[in-house]
C-alpha positions in Angstrom: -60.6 86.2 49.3 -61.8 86.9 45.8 -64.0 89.8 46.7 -82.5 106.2 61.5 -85.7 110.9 67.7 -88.6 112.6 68.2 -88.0 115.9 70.4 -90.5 117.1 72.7 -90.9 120.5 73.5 -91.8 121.7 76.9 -94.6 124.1 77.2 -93.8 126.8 79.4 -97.2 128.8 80.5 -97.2 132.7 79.7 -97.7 135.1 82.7 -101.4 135.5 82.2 -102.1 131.9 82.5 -99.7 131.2 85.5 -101.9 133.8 87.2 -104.9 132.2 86.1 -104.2 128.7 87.3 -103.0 130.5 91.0 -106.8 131.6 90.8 -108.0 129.0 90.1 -108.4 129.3 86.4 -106.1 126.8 85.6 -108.6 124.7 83.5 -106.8 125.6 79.9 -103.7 124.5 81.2 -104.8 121.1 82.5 -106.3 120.7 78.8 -103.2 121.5 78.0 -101.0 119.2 79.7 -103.8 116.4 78.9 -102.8 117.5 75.0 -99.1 117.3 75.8 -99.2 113.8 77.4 -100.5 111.4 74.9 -98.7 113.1 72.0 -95.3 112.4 74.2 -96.4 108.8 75.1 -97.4 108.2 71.2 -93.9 109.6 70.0 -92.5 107.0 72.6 -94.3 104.6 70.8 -93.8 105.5 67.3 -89.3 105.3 68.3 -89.8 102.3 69.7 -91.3 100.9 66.8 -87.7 102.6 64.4 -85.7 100.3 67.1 -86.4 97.1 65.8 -83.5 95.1 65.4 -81.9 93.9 62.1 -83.5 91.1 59.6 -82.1 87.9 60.4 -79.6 86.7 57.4 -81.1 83.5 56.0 -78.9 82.8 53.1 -75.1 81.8 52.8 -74.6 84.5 50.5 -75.9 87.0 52.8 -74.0 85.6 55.6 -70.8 85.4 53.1 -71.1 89.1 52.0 -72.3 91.1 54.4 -70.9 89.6 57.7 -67.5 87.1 56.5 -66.2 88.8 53.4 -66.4 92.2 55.0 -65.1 91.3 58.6 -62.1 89.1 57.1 -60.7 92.0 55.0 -60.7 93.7 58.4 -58.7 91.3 60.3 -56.3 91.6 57.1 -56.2 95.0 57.4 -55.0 95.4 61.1 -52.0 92.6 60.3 -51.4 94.6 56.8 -50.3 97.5 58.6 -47.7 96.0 60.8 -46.7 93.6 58.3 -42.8 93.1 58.4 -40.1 92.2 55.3 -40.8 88.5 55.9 -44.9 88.7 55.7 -45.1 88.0 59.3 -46.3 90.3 62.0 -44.1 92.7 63.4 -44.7 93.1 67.5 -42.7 96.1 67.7 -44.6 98.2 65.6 -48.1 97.1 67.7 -49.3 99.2 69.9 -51.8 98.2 72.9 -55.0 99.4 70.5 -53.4 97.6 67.7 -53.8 94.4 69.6 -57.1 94.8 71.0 -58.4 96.1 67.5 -57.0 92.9 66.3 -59.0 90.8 68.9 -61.9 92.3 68.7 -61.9 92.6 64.7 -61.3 88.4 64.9 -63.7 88.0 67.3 -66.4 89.8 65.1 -65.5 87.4 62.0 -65.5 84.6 64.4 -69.2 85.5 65.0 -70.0 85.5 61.1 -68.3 82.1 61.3 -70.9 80.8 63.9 -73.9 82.1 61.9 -72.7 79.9 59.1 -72.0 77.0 61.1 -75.6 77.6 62.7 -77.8 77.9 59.3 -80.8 75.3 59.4 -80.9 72.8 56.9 -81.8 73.1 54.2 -78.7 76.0 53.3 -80.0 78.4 50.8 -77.3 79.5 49.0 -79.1 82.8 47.8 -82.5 84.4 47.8 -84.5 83.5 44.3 -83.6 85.5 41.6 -80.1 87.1 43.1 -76.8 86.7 42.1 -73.3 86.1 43.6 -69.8 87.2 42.7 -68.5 86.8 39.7 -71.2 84.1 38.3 -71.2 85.9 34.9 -67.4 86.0 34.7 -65.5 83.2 32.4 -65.1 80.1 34.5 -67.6 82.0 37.0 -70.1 79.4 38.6 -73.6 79.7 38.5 -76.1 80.2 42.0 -77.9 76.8 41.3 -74.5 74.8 40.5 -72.9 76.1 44.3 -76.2 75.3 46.0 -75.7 72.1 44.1 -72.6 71.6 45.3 -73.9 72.7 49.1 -76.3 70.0 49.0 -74.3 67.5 48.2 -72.1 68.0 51.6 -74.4 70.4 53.7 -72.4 69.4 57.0 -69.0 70.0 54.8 -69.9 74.0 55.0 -70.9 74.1 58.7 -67.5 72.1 59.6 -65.4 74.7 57.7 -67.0 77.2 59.7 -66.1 75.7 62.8 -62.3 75.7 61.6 -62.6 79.3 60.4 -64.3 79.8 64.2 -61.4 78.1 66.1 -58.9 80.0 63.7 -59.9 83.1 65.1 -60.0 81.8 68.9 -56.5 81.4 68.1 -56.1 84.5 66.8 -57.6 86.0 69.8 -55.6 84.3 72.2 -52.4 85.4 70.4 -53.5 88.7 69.8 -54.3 88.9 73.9 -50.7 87.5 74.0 -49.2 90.3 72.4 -48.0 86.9 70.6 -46.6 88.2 67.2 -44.8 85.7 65.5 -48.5 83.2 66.2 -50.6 85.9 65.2 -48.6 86.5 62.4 -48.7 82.9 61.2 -52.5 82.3 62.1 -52.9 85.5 59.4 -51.0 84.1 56.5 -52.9 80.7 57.6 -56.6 82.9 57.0 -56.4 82.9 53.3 -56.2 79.1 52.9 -58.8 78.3 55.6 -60.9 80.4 53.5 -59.9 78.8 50.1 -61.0 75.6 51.4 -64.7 76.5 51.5 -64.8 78.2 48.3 -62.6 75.9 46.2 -64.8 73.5 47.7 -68.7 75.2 46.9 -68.2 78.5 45.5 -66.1 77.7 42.0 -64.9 74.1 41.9 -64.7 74.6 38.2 -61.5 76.6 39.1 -59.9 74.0 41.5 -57.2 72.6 39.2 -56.0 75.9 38.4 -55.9 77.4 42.3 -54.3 73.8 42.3 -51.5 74.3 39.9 -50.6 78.1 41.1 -50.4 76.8 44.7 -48.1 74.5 43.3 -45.4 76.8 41.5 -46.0 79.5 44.2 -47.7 81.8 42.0 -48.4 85.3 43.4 -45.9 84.3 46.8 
């Protein structure tokens, strides 16, 4: 792939007005506590309002960069470390944690898959005004060109997340497994499932050249 606690302090009476309240002098104390109270309750209030969840990602860009892009290199990286001299995975060198990090880092790029397969119609490739990867780079293609190309075969994008969805069901189930030589194929299969989205929308300009190095095994 191309690439925030409010602490509250507890009052603790001084000698002079413990005595006082015994006698019942206790009046400053209660206006006291009626002090303390609403100031906790409002703190309360004010964290509560710091908890709100996340802005929903509207865009396929956003989707792309901040949830696919990021959580694929991560899947990578678990079968990178154990890779063995043929490119495939080697079991040997995977421990218990290696297997469940790989699970769990597919099944979080599984769920960026699902939030592209679930984006309303019409897609928005990106936000007015922003940019995508390499769009100023020679053979780059521009924002309005990919949506272009999105909204010519909307239902195209949300079927190649599905497959990148199921790919990493399969991933999981192998990595449950402790299934290397699957896992390890289902990762060298990652790059292509990719590639077929963004050969497809992203830079079509560059397809007969992917095309052609695919073809002489360039870079294999």
């Amino acid at each position: 792939m191309p690439r925030f606690s409010v602490a509250q302090q507890r009052v603790t009476p001084a000698p002079e007005r413990r005595e006082a309240a015994v006698e019942g002098r206790g009046l400053g104390m209660n206006k006291l506590a009626w002090m303390v109270v609403p100031a906790v309750l409002l703190a309360a209030g004010c964290s509560k309002k710091q908890e709100q969840p996340a802005p929903k990602l509207t865009t396929l860009h956003e989707i792309m960069k901040n949830e696919v892009d990021n959580r694929a290199d991560d899947v990578w990286a678990v079968g990178n470390a154990h890779m063995d001299k043929d490119a495939g995975l080697n079991g040997a060198s995977m421990t218990d944690a290696d297997w469940a990090k790989l699970a769990s880092t597919a099944a979080n790029l599984k769920a960026g898959a699902q939030d592209l397969a679930s984006l309303p119609d019409p897609i928005t490739v990106v936000q007015p005004g922003g940019k995508i990867a390499y769009q100023d780079d020679p053979g780059g293609d521009k924002p309005d060109a990919v949506q272009h190309n999105v909204d010519q075969d909307p239902q195209g994008v949300r079927d190649l997340a599905n497959a990148l969805s199921q790919h990493m069901d399969d991933l999981i189930a192998a990595a449950n497994k402790h299934d290397a030589k699957v896992a390890g194929k289902l990762l060298n299969e990652l790059d292509g499932v990719c590639e077929s989205c963004h050969v497809k929308y992203w830079y079509p300009s560059q397809k007969a050249l992917i095309d052609s190095l695919n073809k002489n095994n360039v870079g294999t």
